[in-house]
C-alpha positions as CSV (number, residue, x, y, z in Angstrom):
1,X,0.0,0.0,0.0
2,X,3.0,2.4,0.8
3,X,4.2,2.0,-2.7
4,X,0.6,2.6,-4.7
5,X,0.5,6.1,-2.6
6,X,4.1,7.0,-2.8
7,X,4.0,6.4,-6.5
8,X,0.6,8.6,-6.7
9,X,2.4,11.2,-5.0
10,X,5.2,11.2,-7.2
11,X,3.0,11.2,-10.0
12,X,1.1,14.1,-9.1
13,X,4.9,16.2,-8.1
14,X,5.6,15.4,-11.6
15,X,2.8,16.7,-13.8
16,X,3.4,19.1,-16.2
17,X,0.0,21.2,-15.7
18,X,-3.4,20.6,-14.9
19,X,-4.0,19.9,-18.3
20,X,-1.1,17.2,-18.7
21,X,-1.5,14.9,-16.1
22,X,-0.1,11.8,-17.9
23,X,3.1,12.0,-19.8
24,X,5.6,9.2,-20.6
25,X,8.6,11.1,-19.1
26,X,10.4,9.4,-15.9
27,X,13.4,11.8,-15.9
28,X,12.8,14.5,-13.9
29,X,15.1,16.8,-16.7
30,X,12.2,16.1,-19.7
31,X,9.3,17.4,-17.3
32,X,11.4,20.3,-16.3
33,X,12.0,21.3,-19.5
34,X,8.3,20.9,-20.3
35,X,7.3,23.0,-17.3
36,X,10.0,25.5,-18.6
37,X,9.3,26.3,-22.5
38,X,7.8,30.4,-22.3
39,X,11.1,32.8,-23.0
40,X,10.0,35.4,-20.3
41,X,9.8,32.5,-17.8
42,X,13.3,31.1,-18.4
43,X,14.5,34.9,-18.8
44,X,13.8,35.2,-15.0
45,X,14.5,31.9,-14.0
46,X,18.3,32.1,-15.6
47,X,18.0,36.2,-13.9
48,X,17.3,34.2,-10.6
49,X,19.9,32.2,-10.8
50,X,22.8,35.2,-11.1
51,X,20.9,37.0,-8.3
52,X,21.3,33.9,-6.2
53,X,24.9,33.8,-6.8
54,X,25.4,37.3,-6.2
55,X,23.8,37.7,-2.9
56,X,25.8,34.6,-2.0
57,X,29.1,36.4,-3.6
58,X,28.3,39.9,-2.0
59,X,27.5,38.1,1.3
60,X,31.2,36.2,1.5
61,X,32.8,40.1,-0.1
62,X,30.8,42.1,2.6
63,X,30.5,40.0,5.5
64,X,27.7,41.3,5.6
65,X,25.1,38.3,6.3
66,X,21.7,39.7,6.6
67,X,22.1,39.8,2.9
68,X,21.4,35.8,3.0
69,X,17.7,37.1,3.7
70,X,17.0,38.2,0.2
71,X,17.6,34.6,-0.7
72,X,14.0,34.0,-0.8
73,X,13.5,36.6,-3.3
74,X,15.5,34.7,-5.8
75,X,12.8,32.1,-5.5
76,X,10.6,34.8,-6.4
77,X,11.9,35.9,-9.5
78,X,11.1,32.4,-10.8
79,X,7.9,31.8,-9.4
80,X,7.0,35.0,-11.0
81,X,7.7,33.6,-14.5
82,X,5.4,30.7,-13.6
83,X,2.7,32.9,-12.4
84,X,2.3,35.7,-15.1
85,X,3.7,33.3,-18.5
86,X,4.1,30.1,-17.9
87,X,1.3,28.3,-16.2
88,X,2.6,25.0,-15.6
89,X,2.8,22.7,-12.1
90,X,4.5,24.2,-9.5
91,X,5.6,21.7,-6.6
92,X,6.3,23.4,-3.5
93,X,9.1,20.8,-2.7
94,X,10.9,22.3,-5.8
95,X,10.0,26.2,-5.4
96,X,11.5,26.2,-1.7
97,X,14.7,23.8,-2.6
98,X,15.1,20.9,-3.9
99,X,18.2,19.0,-5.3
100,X,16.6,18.1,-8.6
101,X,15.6,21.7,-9.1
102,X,18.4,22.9,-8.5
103,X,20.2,20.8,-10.8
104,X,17.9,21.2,-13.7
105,X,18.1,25.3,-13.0
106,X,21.9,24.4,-13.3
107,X,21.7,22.5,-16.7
108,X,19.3,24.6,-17.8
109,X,21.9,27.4,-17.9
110,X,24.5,25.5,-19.3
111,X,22.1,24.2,-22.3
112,X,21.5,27.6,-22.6
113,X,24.4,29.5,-23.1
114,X,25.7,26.4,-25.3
115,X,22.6,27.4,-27.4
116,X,20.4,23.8,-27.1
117,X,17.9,24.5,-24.5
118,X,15.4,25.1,-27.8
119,X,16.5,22.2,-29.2
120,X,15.5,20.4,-26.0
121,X,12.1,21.9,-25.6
122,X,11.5,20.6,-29.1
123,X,12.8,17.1,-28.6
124,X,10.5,16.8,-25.8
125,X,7.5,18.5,-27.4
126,X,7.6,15.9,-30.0
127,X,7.7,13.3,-27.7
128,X,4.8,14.2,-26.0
129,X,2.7,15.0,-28.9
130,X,3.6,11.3,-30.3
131,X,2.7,9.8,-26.9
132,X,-0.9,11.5,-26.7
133,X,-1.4,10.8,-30.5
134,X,-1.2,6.9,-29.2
135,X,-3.4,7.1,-26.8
């Protein structure tokens, strides 16, 4: 019984949106990139990411710690893009901190500036309009 609900729960952390609920992705990386496709959205994520790093840099530079509370705001800056342009599933596990967010956000940048995020939102895109075309 404790592996029917864990696997509904981990079903329902993965959708894409409330229109999406069944996909055939098992790697975290293809629903992120689904849940990540409007420009504005991944403008502010990637923006969110070098104000991260910044308060973390200016923290260490100043000394100054109190800066750590603007952390939160970084979380912001993405959510935002979710809120106003992208509306796709937001799991709270994710939007406070989570490893596999954080590693996506990571190789989202790198894909990125090495130019194939588009190509990745397109690889997946096909995927998914194959899968609901056989069902």
């Amino acid at each position: 019984m404790i592996n029917i609900n864990s696997n509904h729960k981990q079903k329902l952390r993965n959708r894409i949106n409330n229109q999406i609920l069944d996909h055939p992705f098992t790697d975290y990386w293809d629903i992120f990139i689904l849940k990540h496709q409007h420009p504005i959205n991944i403008t502010l994520h990637i923006f969110g990411i070098f104000f991260f790093y910044s308060l973390l840099f200016y923290t260490w530079k100043l000394q100054n710690f109190w800066l750590l509370l603007g952390l939160p705001l970084t979380q912001l800056v993405g959510l935002t893009g979710h809120f106003l342009f992208e509306r796709s599933h937001i799991d709270l596990q994710d939007a406070v901190f989570s490893w596999r967010a954080s590693y996506c956000l990571g190789k989202m940048l790198f894909r990125i500036l090495t130019g194939k995020y588009r190509d990745d939102i397109r690889q997946r895109q096909e995927i998914l309009n194959n899968y609901a075309n056989i069902q």
